[in-house]
C-alpha positions as CSV (number, residue, x, y, z in Angstrom):
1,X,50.0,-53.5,84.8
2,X,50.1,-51.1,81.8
3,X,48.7,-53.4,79.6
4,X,45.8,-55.1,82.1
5,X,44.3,-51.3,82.9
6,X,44.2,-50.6,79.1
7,X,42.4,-54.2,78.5
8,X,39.7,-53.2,81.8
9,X,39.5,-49.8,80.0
10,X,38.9,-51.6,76.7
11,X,36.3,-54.1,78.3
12,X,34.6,-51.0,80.1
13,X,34.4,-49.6,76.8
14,X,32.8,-52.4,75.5
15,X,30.8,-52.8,78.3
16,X,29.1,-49.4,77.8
17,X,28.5,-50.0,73.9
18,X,26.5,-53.2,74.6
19,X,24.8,-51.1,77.3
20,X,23.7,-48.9,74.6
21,X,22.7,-51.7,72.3
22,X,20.7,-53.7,74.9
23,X,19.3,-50.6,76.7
24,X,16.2,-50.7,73.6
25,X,15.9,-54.1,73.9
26,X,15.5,-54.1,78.1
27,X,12.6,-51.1,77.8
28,X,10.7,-52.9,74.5
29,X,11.0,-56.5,76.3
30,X,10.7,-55.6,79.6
31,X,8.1,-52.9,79.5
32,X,6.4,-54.3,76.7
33,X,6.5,-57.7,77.0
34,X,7.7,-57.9,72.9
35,X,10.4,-59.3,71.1
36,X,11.6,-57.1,69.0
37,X,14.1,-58.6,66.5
38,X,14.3,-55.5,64.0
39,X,16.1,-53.9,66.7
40,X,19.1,-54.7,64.8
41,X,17.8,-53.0,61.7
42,X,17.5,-49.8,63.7
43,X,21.1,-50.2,64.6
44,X,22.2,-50.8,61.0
45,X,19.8,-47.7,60.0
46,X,21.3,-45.5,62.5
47,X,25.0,-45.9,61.1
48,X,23.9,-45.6,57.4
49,X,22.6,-42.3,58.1
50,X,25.1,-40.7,59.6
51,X,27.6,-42.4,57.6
52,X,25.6,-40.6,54.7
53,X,25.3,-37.7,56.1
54,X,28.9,-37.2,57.2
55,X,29.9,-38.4,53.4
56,X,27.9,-35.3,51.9
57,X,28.2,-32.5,53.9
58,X,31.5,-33.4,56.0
59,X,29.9,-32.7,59.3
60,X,29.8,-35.6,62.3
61,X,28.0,-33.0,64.3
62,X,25.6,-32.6,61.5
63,X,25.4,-36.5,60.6
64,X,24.8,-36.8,64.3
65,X,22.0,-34.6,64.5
66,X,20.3,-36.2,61.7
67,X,20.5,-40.0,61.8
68,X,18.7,-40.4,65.1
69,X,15.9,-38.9,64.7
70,X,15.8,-40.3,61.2
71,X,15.9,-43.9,63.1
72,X,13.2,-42.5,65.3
73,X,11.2,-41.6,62.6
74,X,11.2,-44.6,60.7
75,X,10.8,-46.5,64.0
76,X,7.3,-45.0,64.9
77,X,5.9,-45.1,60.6
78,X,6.7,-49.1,61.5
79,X,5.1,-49.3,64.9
80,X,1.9,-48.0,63.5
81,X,1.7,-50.0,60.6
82,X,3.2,-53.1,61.4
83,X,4.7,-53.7,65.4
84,X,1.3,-52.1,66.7
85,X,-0.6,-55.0,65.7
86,X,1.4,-58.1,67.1
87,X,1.3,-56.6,70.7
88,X,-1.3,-58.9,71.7
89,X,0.1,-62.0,69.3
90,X,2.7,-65.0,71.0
91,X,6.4,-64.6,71.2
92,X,6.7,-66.7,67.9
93,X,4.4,-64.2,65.8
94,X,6.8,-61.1,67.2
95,X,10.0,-63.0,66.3
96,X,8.8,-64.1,63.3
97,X,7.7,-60.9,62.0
98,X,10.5,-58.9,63.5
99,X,13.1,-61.1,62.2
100,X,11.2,-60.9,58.6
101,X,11.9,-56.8,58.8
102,X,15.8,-57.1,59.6
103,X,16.4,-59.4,56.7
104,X,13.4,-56.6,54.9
105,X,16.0,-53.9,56.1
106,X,19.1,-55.8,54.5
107,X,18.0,-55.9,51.1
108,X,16.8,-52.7,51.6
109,X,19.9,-51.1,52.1
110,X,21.3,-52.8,49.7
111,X,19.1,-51.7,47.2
112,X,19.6,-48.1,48.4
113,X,23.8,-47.8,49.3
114,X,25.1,-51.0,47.8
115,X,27.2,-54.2,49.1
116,X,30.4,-52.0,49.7
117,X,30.3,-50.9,53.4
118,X,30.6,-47.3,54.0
119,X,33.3,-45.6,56.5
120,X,32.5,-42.8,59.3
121,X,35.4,-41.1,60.3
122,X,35.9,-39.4,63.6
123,X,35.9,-35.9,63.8
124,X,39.3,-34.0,63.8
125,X,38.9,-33.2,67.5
126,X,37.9,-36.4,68.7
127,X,40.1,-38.2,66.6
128,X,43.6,-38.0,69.2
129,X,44.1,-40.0,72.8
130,X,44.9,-39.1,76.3
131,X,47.6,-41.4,78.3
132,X,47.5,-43.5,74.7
133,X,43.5,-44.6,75.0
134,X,41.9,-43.2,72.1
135,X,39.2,-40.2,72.4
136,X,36.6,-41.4,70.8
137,X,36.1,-44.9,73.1
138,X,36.3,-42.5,75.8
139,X,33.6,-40.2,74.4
140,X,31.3,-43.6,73.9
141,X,32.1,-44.2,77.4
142,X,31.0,-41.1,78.0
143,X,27.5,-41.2,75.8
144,X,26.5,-44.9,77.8
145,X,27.2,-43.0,80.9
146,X,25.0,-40.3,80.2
147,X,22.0,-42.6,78.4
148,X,21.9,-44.6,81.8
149,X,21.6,-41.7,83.9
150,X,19.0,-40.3,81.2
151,X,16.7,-43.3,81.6
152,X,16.7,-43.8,85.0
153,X,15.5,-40.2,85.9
154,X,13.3,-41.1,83.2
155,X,11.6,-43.9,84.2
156,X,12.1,-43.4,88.0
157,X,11.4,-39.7,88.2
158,X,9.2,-38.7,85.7
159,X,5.3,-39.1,85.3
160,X,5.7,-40.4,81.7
161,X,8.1,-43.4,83.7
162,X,5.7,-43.8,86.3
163,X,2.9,-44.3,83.6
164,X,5.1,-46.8,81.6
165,X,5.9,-48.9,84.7
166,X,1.8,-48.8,85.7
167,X,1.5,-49.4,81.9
168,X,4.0,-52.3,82.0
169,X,2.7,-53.6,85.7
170,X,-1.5,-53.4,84.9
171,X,-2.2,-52.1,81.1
172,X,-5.8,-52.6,81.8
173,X,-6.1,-50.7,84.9
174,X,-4.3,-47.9,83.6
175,X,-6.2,-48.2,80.2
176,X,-9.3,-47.8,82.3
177,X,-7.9,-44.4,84.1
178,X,-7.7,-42.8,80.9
179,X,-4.2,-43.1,79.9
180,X,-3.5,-44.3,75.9
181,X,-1.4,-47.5,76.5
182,X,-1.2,-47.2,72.4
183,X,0.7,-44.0,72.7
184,X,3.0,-45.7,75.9
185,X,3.8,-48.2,74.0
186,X,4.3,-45.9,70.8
187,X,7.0,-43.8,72.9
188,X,8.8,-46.8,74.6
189,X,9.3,-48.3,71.1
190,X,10.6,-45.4,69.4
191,X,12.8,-44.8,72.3
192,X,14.0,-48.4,71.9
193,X,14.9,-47.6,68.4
194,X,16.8,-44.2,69.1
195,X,18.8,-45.9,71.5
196,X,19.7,-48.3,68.5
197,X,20.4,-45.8,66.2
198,X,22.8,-44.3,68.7
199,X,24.8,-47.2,69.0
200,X,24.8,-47.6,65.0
201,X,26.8,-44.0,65.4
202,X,28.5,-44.7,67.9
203,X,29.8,-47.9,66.1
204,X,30.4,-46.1,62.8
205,X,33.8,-44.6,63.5
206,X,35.1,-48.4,64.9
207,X,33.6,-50.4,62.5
208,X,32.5,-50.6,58.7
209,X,29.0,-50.0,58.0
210,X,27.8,-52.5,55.7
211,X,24.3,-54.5,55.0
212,X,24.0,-57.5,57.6
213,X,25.6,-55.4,61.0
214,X,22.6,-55.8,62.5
215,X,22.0,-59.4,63.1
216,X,25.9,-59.6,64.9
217,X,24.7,-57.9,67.4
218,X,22.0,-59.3,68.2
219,X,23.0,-62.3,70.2
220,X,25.6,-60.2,72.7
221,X,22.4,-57.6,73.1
222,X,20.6,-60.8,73.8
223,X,23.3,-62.5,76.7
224,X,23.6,-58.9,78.2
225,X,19.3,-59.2,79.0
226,X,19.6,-62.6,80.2
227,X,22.8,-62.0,81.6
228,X,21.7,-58.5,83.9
229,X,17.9,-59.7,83.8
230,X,15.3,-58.9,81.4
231,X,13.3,-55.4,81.9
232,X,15.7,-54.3,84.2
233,X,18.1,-50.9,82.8
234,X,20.6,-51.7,85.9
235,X,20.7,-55.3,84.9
236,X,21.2,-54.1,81.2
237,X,24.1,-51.8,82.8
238,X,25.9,-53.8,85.0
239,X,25.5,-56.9,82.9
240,X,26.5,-55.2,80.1
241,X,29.9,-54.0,81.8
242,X,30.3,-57.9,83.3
243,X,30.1,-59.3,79.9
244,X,32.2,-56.1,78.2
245,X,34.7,-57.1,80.5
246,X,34.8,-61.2,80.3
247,X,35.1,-60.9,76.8
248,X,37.9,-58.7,76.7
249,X,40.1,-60.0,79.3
250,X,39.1,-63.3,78.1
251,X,40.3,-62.8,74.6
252,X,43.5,-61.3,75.9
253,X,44.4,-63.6,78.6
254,X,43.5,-66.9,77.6
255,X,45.0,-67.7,74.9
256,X,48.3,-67.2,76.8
257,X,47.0,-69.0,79.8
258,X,46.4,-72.3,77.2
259,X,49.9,-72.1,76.1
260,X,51.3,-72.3,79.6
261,X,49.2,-75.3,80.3
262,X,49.1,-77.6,76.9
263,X,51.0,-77.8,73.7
264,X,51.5,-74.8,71.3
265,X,49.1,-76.5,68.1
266,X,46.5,-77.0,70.9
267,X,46.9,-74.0,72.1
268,X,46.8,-72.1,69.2
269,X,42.9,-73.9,68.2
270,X,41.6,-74.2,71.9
271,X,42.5,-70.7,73.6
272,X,40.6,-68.3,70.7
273,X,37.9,-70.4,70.7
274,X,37.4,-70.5,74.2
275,X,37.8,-67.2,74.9
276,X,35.2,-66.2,71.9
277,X,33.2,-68.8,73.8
278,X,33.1,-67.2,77.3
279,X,30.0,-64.5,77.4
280,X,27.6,-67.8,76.7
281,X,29.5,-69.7,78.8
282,X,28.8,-67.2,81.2
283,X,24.8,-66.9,80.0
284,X,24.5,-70.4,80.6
285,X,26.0,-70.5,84.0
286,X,23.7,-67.4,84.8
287,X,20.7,-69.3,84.0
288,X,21.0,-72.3,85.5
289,X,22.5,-70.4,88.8
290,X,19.9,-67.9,88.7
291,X,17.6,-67.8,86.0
292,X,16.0,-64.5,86.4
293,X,19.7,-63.0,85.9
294,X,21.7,-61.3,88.2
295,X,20.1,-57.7,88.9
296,X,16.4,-58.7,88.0
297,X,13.7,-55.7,87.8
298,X,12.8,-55.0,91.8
299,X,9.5,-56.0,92.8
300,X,7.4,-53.1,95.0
């Protein structure tokens, strides 16, 4: 019992961090209606600076403080000179060009920190556990928790949401009110990448930082939208926690499970790869059950 709340804790954890990587993705697709592949770059970006922060000055707080807003920063200078102008282009122009400006931000960083990944540690008092479960996945338990509530006062309950979900419903209507659906779409981009760049800090302390991170995550932010339903933030969250947890308990389960039921070689080759299988298992069964996901964006 011990070991299967730890593994729902674990998958919860998880659950929340693809929350926070997906969450970007579900406001620039859903809202905007673009496919924003750099969003891995964003990520990546985010954990290099804090990383570099926290390497000269010591400070999480401080390397904390800095790296989003750096992602924001560098997330709006490429909105309005490159993302602004494929808004009204196909899918295949978007992925195309976003795709281009990941691999763009790969060599970049390379050029900049190197091929030898970096290391953020966790501060000295977030660095213990309570009841065994270390502090820190609480605390990005705590930070997914938070960003969900954030958004959905923010887009429910605020008349910047309610002019991003005319904006996103009718652009030309709105357009014709008066409202700059330039700027909108400015402010839900650059939100998109601060959410990215939060996950890359988040990440830091549980895994290197090194060129490349951004594309892995990419295709689990990817199942988590199809998954929970594209545009929706509580299909992002609660598919996010229903794939968190499938992996996990998959990975730890069923590889035991196959030794029960075949031979040990078998076992040994079938059960990992099965259970790394699962979350696309469970995308595929998603889409032909229900392909507009399980908790699709409510229609008014």
């Amino acid at each position: 019992m011990s070991l299967l709340l730890t593994q729902l804790l674990n998958g919860f954890q998880l659950g929340v961090f693809l929350f926070l990587l997906s969450a970007g993705l579900t406001l620039v697709l859903g809202i905007m209606n673009f496919v924003n592949m750099a969003h891995g770059a964003f990520y990546m970006f985010g954990a290099y600076f804090a990383a570099t922060v926290f390497e000269r000055s010591g400070s999480f707080l401080l390397a904390a403080v800095v790296a989003v807003p750096l992602t924001l920063a560098g997330a709006m200078v490429l909105e309005r000179l490159v993302i602004s102008r494929l808004y009204r282009r196909d899918h295949l122009d978007q992925v195309l060009v976003t795709f281009g400006l990941i691999l763009c931000g790969d060599e970049t960083v390379r050029i900049v920190w190197g091929q030898a990944p970096l290391y953020l540690a966790v501060p000295d008092t977030l660095s213990g556990s309570v009841a065994g479960y270390p502090v820190w996945r609480l605390v990005i338990i705590g930070a997914g928790l938070l960003v969900a509530l954030g958004l959905y006062l923010a887009i429910q309950k605020t008349r910047v949401g309610m002019l991003i979900r005319a904006g996103a419903s009718d652009p030309a209507m709105v357009q014709a009110l008066g409202v700059n659906i330039g700027r909108i779409n400015a402010l839900v981009f650059g939100a998109g990448a601060a959410l990215a760049g939060l996950a890359g800090l988040m990440a830091g302390p549980l895994l290197s930082v090194q060129p490349g991170m951004g594309e892995a995550i990419l295709i689990p932010a990817f199942v988590v939208l199809v998954t929970g339903g594209i545009g929706s933030i509580r299909g992002a969250f609660l598919g996010a926690l229903i794939v968190g947890l499938v992996d996990t308990l998959g990975r730890a389960y069923l590889p035991g499970l196959f030794h029960q039921l075949m031979s040990r070689s078998l076992a040994q080759a079938a059960g990992p790869a099965v259970a790394s299988m699962l979350i696309y298992l469970l995308m595929a069964v998603v889409l032909a059950v229900r392909p507009q996901g399980l908790f699709p964006v409510r229609q008014r």
